[in-house]
N, C-alpha and C positions, 0 to 999 in steps of 0.2 A: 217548151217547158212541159214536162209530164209530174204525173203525182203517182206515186209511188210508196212503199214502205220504207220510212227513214230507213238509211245506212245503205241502201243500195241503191245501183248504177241506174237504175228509176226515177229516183230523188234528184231535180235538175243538183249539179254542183252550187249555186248560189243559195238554194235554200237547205242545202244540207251543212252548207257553211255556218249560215244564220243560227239554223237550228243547234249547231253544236258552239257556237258564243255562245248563247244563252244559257245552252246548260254548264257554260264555264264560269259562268258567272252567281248560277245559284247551285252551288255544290253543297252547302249546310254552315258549312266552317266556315268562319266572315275574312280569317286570314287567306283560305284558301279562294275563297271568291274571291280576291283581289290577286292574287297572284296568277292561278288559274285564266281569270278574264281580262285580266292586263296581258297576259300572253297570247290568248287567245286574239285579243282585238290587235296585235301585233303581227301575229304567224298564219292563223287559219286564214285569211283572204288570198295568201299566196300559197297554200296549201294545194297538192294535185289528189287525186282519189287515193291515192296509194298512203301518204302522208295521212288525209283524212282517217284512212281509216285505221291506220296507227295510232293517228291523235284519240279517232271515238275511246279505241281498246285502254288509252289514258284514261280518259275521264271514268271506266268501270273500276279503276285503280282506288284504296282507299287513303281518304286526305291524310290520315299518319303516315303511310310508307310513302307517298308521295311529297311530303315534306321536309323528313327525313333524308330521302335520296338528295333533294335538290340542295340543302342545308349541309349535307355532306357527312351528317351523322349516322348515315349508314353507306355501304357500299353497294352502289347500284345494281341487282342482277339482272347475268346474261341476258334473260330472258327478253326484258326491259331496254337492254341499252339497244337505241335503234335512233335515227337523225333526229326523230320528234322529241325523244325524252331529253338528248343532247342537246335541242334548244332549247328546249326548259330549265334545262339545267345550268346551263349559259347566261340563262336572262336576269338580267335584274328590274325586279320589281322598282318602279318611279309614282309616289302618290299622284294621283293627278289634284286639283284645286276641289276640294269639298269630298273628299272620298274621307 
């Protein structure tokens, strides 16, 4: 395991993982912390570097347009559509007990 600067190939894979659940899960928006890190605690464990780092480029995204896309109230761009945001956008949110 080496230490490194988050986001890079430094960063073992399991604490770059970590490190980005967490920030899915405190993004500001309380709607979007649950969808965000219900996804997250879902997708990111099977995540490879390549996906991670499509997911980080996610989370710089803001909670409106990201809402939006996945709600389907707006149309998702080019730029954007890549496997990670199509599992996002695939997924459905499930409350767990006390959330």
């Amino acid at each position: 395991m080496t230490n490194g600067t988050p986001g890079t190939r430094t960063e073992s894979l399991e604490n770059r993982r970590k490190r980005l659940i967490f920030r899915s899960w405190h993004r500001g928006m309380r709607e979007m912390d649950l969808l965000i890190g219900s996804f997250a605690d879902a997708h990111v464990p099977d995540f490879d570097h390549e996906q991670l780092d499509r997911y980080e480029a996610l989370l710089e995204l803001s909670d409106p347009d990201l809402y939006n896309w996945y709600a389907g109230r707006e149309p998702l761009p080019a730029e954007h559509d890549n496997d990670v945001m199509r599992l996002l956008i695939q997924f459905r949110y499930t409350p767990r007990m006390g959330s």
